[in-house]
PDB file with one MODEL, atoms N, CA, C and O in Angstrom:
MODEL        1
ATOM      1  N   UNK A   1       0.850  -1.185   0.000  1.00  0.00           N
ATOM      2  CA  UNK A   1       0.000   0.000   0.000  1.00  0.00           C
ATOM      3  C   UNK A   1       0.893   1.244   0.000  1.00  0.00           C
ATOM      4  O   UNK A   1       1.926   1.261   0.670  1.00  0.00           O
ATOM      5  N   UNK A   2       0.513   2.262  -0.729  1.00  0.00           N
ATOM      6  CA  UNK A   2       1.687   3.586  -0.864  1.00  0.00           C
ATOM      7  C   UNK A   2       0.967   4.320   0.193  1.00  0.00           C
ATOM      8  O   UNK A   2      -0.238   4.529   0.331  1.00  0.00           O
ATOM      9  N   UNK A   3       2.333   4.782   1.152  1.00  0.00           N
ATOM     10  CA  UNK A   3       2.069   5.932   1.688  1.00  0.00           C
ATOM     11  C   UNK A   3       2.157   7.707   1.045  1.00  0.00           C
ATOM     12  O   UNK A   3       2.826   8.274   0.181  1.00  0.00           O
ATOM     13  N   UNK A   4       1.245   8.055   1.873  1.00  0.00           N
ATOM     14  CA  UNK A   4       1.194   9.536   1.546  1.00  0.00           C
ATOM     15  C   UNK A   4       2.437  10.443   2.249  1.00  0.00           C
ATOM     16  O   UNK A   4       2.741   9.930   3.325  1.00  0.00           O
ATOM     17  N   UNK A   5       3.033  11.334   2.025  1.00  0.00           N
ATOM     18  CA  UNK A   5       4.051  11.899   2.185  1.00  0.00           C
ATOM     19  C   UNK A   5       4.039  13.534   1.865  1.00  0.00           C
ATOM     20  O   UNK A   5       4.179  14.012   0.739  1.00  0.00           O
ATOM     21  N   UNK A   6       3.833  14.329   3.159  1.00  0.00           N
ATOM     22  CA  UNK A   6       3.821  15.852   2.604  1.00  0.00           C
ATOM     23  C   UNK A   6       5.195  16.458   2.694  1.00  0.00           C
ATOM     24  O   UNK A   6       6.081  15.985   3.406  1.00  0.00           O
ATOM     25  N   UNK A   7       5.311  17.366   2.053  1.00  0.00           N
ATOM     26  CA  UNK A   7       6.917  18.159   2.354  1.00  0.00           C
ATOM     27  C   UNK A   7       6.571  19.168   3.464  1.00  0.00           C
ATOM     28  O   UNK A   7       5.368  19.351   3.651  1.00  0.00           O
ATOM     29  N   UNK A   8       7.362  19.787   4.158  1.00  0.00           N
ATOM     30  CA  UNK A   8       6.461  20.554   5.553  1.00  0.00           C
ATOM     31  C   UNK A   8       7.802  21.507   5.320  1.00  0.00           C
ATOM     32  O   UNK A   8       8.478  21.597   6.345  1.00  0.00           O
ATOM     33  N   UNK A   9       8.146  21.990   4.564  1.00  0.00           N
ATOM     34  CA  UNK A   9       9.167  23.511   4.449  1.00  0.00           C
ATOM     35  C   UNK A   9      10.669  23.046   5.637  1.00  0.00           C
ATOM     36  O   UNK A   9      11.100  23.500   6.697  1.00  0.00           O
ATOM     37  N   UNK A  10      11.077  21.850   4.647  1.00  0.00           N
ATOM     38  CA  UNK A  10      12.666  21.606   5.287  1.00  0.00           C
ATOM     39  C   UNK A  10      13.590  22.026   4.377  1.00  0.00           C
ATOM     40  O   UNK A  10      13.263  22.760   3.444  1.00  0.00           O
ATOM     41  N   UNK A  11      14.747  21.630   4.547  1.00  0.00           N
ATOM     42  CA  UNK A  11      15.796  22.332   3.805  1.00  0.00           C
ATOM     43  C   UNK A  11      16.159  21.218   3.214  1.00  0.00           C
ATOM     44  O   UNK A  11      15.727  20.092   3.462  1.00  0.00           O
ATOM     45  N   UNK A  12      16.954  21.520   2.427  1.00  0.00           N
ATOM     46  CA  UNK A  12      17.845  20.040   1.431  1.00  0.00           C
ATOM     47  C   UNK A  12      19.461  20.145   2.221  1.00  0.00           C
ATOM     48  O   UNK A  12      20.378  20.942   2.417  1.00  0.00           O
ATOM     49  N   UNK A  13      19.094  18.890   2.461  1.00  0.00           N
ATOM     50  CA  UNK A  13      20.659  18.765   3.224  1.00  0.00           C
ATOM     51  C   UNK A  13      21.285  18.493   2.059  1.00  0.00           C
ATOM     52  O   UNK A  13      20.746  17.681   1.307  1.00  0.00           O
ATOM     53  N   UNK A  14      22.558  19.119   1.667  1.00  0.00           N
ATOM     54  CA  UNK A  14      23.226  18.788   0.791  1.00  0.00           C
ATOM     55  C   UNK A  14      24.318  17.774   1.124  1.00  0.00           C
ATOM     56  O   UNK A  14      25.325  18.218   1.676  1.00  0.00           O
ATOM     57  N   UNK A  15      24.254  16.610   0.887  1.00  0.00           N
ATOM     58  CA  UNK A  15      25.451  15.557   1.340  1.00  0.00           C
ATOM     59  C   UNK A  15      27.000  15.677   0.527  1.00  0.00           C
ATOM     60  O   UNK A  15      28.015  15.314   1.122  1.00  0.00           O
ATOM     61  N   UNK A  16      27.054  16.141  -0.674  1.00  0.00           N
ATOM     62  CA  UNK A  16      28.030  16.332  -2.305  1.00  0.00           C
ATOM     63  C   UNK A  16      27.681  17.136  -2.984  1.00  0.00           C
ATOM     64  O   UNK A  16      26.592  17.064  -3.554  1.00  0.00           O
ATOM     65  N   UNK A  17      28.479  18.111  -3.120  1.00  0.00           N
ATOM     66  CA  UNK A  17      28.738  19.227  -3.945  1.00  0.00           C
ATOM     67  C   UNK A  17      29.411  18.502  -5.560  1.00  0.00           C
ATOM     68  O   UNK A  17      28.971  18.864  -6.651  1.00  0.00           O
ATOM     69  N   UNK A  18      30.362  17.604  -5.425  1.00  0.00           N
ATOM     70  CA  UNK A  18      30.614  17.037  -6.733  1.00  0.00           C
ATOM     71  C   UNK A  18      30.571  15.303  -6.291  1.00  0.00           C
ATOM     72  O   UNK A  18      31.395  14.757  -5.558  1.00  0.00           O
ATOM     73  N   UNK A  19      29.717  14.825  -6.767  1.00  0.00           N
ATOM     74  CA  UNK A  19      28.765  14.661  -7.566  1.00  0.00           C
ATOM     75  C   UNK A  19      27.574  15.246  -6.553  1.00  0.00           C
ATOM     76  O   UNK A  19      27.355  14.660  -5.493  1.00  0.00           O
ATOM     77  N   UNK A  20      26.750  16.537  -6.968  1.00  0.00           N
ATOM     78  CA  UNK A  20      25.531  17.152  -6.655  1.00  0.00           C
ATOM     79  C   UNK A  20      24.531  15.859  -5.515  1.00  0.00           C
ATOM     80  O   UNK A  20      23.478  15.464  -6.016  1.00  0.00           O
ATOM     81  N   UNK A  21      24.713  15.581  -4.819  1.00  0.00           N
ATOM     82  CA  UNK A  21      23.500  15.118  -3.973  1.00  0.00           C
ATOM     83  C   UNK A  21      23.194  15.555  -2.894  1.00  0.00           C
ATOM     84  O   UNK A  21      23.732  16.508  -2.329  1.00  0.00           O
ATOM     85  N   UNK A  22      22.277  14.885  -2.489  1.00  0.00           N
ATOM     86  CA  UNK A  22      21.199  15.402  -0.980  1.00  0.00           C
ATOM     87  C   UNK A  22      20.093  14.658  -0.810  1.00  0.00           C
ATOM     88  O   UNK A  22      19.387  13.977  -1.553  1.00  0.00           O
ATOM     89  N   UNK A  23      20.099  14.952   0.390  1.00  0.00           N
ATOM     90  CA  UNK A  23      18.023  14.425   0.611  1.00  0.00           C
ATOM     91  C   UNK A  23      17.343  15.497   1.398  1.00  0.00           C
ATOM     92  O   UNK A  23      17.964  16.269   2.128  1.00  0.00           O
ATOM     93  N   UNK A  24      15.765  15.527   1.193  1.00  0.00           N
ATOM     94  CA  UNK A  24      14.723  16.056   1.540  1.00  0.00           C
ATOM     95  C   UNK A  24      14.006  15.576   2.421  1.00  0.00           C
ATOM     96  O   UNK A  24      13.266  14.640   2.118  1.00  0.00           O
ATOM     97  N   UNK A  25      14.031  16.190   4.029  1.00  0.00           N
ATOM     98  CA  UNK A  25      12.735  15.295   4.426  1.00  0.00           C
ATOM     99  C   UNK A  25      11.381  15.301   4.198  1.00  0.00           C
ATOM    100  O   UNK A  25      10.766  16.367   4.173  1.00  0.00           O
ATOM    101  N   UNK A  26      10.851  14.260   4.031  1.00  0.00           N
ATOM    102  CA  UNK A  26       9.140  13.877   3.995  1.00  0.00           C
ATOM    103  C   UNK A  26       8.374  13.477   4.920  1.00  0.00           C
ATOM    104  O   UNK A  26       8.602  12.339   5.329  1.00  0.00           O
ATOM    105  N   UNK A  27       7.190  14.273   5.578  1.00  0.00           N
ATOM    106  CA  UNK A  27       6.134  13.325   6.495  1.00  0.00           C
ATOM    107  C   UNK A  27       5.301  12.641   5.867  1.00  0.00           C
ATOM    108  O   UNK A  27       4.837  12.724   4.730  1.00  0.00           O
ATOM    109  N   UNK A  28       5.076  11.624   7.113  1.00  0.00           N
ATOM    110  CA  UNK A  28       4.232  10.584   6.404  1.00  0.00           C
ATOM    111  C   UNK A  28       2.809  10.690   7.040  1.00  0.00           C
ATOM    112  O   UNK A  28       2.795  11.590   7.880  1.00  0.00           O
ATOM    113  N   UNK A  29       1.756  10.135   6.923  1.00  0.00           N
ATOM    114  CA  UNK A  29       0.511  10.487   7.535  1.00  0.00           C
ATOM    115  C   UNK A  29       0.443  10.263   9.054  1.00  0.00           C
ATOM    116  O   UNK A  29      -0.171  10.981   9.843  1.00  0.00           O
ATOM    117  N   UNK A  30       1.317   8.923   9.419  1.00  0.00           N
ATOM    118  CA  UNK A  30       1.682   9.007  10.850  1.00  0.00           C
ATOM    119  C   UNK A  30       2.459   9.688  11.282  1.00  0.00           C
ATOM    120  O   UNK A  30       2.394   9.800  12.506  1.00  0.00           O
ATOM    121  N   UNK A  31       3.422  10.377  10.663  1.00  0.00           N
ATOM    122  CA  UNK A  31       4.507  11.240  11.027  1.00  0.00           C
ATOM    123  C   UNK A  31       5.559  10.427  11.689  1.00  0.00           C
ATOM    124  O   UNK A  31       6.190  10.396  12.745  1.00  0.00           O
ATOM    125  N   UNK A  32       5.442   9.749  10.508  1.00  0.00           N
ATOM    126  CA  UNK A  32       7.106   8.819  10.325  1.00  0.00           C
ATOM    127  C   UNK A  32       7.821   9.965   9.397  1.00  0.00           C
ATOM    128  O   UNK A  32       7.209  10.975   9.052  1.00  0.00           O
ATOM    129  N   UNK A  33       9.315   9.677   8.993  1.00  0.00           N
ATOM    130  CA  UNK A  33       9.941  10.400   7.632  1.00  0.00           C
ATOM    131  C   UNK A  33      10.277   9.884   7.091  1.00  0.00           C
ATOM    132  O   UNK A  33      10.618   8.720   7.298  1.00  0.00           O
ATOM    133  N   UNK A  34      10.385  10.736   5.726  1.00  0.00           N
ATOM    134  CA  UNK A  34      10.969   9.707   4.734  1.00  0.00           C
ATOM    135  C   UNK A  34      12.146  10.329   4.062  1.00  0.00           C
ATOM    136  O   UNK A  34      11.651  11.359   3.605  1.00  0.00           O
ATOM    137  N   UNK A  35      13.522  10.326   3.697  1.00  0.00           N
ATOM    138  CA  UNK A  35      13.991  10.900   3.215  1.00  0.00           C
ATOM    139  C   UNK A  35      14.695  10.714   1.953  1.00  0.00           C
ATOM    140  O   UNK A  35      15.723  10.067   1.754  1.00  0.00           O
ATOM    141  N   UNK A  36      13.851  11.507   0.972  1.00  0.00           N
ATOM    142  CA  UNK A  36      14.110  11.738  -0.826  1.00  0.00           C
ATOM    143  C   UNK A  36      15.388  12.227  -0.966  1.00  0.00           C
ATOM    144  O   UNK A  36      15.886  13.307  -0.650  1.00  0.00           O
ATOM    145  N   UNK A  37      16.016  10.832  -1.717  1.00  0.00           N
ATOM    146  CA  UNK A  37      17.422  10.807  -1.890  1.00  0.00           C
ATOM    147  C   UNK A  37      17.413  11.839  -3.434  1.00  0.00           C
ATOM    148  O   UNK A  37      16.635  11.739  -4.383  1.00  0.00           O
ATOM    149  N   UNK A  38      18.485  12.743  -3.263  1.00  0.00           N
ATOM    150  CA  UNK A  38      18.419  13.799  -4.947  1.00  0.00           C
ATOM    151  C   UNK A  38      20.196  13.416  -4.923  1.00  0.00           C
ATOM    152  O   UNK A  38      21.126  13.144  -4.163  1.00  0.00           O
ATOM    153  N   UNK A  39      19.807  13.648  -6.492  1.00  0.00           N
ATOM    154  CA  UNK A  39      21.280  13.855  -7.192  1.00  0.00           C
ATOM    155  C   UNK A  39      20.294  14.792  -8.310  1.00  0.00           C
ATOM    156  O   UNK A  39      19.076  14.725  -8.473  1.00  0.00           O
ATOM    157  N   UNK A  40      21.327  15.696  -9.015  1.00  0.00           N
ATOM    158  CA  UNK A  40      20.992  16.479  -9.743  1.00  0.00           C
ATOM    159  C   UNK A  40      20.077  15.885 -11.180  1.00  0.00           C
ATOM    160  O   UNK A  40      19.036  16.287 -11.700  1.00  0.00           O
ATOM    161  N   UNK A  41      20.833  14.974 -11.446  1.00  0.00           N
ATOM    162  CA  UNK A  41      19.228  14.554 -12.940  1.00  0.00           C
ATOM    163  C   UNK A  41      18.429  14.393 -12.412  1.00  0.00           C
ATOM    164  O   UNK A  41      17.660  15.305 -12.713  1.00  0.00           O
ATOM    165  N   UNK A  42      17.603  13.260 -11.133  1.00  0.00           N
ATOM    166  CA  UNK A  42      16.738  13.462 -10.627  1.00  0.00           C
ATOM    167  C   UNK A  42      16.029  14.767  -9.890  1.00  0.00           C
ATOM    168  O   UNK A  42      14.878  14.747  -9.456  1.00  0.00           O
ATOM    169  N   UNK A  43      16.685  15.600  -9.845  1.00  0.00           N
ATOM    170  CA  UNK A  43      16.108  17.088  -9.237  1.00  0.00           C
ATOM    171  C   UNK A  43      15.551  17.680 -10.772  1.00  0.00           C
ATOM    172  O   UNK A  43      14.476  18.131 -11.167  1.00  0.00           O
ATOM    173  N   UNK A  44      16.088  17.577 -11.024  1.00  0.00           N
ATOM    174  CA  UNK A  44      15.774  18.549 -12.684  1.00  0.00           C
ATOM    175  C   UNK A  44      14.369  17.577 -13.154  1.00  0.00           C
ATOM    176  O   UNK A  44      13.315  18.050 -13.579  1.00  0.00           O
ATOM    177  N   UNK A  45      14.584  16.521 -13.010  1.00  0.00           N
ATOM    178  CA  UNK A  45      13.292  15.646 -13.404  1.00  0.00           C
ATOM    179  C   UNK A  45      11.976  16.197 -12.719  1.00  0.00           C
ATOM    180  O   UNK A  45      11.016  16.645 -13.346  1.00  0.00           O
ATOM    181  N   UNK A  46      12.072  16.097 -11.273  1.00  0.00           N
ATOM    182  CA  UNK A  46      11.087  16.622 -10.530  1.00  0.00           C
ATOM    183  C   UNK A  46      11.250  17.810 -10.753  1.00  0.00           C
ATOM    184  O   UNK A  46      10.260  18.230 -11.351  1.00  0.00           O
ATOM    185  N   UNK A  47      12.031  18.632 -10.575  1.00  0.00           N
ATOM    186  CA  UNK A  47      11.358  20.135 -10.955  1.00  0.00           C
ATOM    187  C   UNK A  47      10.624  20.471 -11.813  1.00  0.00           C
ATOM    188  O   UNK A  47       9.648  21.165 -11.530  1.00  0.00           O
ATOM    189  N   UNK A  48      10.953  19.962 -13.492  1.00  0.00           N
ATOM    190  CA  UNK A  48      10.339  19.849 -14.521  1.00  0.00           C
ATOM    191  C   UNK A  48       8.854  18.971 -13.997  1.00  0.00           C
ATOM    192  O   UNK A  48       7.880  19.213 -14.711  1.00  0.00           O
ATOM    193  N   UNK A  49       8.711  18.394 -13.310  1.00  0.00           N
ATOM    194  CA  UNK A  49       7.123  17.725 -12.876  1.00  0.00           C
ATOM    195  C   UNK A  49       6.737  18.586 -12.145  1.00  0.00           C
ATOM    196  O   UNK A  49       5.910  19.201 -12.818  1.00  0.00           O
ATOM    197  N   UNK A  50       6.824  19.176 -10.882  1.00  0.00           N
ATOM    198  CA  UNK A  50       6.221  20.399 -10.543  1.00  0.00           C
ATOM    199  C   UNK A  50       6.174  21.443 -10.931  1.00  0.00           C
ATOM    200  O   UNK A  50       5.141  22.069 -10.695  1.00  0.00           O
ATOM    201  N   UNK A  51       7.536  22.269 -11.891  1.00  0.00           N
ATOM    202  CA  UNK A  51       6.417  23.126 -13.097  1.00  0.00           C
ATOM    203  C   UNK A  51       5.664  22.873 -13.693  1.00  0.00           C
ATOM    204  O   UNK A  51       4.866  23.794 -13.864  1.00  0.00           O
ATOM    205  N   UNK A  52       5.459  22.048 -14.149  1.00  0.00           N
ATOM    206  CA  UNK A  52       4.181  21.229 -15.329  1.00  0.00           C
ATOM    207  C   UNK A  52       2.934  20.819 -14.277  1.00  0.00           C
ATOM    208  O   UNK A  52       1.922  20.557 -14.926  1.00  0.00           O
ATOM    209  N   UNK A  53       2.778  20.719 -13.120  1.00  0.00           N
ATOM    210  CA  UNK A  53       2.125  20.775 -12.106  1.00  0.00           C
ATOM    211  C   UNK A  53       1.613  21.950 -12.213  1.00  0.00           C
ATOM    212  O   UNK A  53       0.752  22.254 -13.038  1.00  0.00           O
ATOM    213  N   UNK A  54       2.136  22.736 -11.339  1.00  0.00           N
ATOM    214  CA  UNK A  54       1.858  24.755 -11.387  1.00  0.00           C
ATOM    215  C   UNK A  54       1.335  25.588 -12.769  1.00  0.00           C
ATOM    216  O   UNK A  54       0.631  26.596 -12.708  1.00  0.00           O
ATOM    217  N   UNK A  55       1.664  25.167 -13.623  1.00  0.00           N
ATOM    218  CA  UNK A  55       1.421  25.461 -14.493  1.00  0.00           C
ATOM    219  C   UNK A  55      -0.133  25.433 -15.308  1.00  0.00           C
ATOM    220  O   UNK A  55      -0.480  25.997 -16.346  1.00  0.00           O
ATOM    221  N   UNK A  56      -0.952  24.455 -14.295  1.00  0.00           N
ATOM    222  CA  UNK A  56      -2.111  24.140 -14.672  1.00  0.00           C
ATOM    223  C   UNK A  56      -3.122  24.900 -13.841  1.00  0.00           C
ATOM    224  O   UNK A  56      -4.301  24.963 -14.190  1.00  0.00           O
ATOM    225  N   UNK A  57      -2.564  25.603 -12.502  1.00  0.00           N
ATOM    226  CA  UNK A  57      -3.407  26.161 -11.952  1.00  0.00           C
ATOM    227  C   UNK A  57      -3.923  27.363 -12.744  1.00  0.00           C
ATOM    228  O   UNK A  57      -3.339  28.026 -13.601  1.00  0.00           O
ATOM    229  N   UNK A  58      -5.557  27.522 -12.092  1.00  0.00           N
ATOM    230  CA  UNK A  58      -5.919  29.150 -12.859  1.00  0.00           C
ATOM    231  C   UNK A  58      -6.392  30.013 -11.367  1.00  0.00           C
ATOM    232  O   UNK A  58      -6.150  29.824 -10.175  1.00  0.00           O
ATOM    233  N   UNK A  59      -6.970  30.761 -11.927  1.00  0.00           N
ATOM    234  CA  UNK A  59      -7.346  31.898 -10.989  1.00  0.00           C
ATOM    235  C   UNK A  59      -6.272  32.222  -9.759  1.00  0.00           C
ATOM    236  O   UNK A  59      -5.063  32.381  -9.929  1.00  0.00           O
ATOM    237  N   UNK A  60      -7.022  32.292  -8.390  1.00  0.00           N
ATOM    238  CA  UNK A  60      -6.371  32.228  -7.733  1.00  0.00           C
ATOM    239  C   UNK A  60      -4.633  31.261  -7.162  1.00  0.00           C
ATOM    240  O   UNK A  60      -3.670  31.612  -6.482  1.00  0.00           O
ATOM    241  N   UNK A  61      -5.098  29.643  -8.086  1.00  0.00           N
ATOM    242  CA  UNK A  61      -4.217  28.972  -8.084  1.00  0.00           C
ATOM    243  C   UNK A  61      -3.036  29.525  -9.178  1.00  0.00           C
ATOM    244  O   UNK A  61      -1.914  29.049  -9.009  1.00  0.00           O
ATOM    245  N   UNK A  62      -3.155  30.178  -9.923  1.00  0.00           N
ATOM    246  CA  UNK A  62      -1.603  30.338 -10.747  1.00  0.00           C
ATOM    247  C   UNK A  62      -0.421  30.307  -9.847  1.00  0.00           C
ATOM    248  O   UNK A  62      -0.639  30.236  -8.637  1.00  0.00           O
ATOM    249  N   UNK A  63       0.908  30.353 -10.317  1.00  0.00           N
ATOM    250  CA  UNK A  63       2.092  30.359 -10.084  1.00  0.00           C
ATOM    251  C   UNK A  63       2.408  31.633  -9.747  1.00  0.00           C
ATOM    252  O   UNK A  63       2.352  32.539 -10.579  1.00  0.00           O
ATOM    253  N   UNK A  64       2.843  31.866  -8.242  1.00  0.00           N
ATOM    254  CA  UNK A  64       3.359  33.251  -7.767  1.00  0.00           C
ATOM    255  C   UNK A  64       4.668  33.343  -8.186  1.00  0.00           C
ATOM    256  O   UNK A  64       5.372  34.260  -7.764  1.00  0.00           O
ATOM    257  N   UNK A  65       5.052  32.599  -8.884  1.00  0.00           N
ATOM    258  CA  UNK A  65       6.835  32.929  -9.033  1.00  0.00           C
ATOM    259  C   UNK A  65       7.257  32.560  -9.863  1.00  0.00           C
ATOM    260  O   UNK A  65       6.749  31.557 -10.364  1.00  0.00           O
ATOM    261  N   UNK A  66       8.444  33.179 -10.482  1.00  0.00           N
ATOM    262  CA  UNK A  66       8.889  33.452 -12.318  1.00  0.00           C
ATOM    263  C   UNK A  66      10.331  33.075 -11.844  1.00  0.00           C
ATOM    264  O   UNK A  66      10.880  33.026 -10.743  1.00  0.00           O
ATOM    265  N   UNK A  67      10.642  32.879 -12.878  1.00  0.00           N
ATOM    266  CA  UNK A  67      12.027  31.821 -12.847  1.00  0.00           C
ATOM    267  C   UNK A  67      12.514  32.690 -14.058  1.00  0.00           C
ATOM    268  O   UNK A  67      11.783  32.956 -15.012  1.00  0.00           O
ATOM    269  N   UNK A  68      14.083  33.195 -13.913  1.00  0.00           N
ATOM    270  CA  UNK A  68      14.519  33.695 -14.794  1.00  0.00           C
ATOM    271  C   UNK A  68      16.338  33.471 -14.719  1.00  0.00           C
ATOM    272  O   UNK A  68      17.019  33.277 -13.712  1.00  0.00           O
ATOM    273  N   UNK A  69      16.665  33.549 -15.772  1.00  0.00           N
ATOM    274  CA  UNK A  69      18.506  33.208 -16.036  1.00  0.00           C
ATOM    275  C   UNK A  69      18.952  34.910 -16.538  1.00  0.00           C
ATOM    276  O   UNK A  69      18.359  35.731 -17.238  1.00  0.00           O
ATOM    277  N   UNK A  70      19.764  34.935 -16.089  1.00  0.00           N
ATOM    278  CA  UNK A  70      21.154  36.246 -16.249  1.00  0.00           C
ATOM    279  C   UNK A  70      21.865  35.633 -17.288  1.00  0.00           C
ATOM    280  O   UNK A  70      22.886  36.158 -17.731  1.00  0.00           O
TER     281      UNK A  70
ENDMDL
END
């Protein structure tokens, strides 16, 4: 059975700077954790899934925040 898992505004521990990794903690509905192992292709993967997420909201739901490169 899959558990449910919210993000609750933690930080990314960064474990490697070269090769890019870290994990994220996750609660679980009992408030166990879970912690989402990242390396950088997988971050870019999910990011690209939660813009494409955000991106669908309207009205009040749109995206408060713009992403821009120098």
């Amino acid at each position: 059975m899959p558990k449910f898992v919210e993000y609750q505004d933690g930080d990314v521990a960064v474990t490697s700077r070269k090769p890019l990794r870290g994990t994220l903690e996750l609660i679980t509905d009992d408030d166990d954790t879970v912690e989402l192992l990242l390396d950088r292709e997988n971050t870019e993967w999910l990011m690209g899934a939660l813009c494409e997420f955000l991106v669908q909201g309207e009205g009040d739901d749109m995206p408060k925040i713009s992403i821009g490169r120098r």
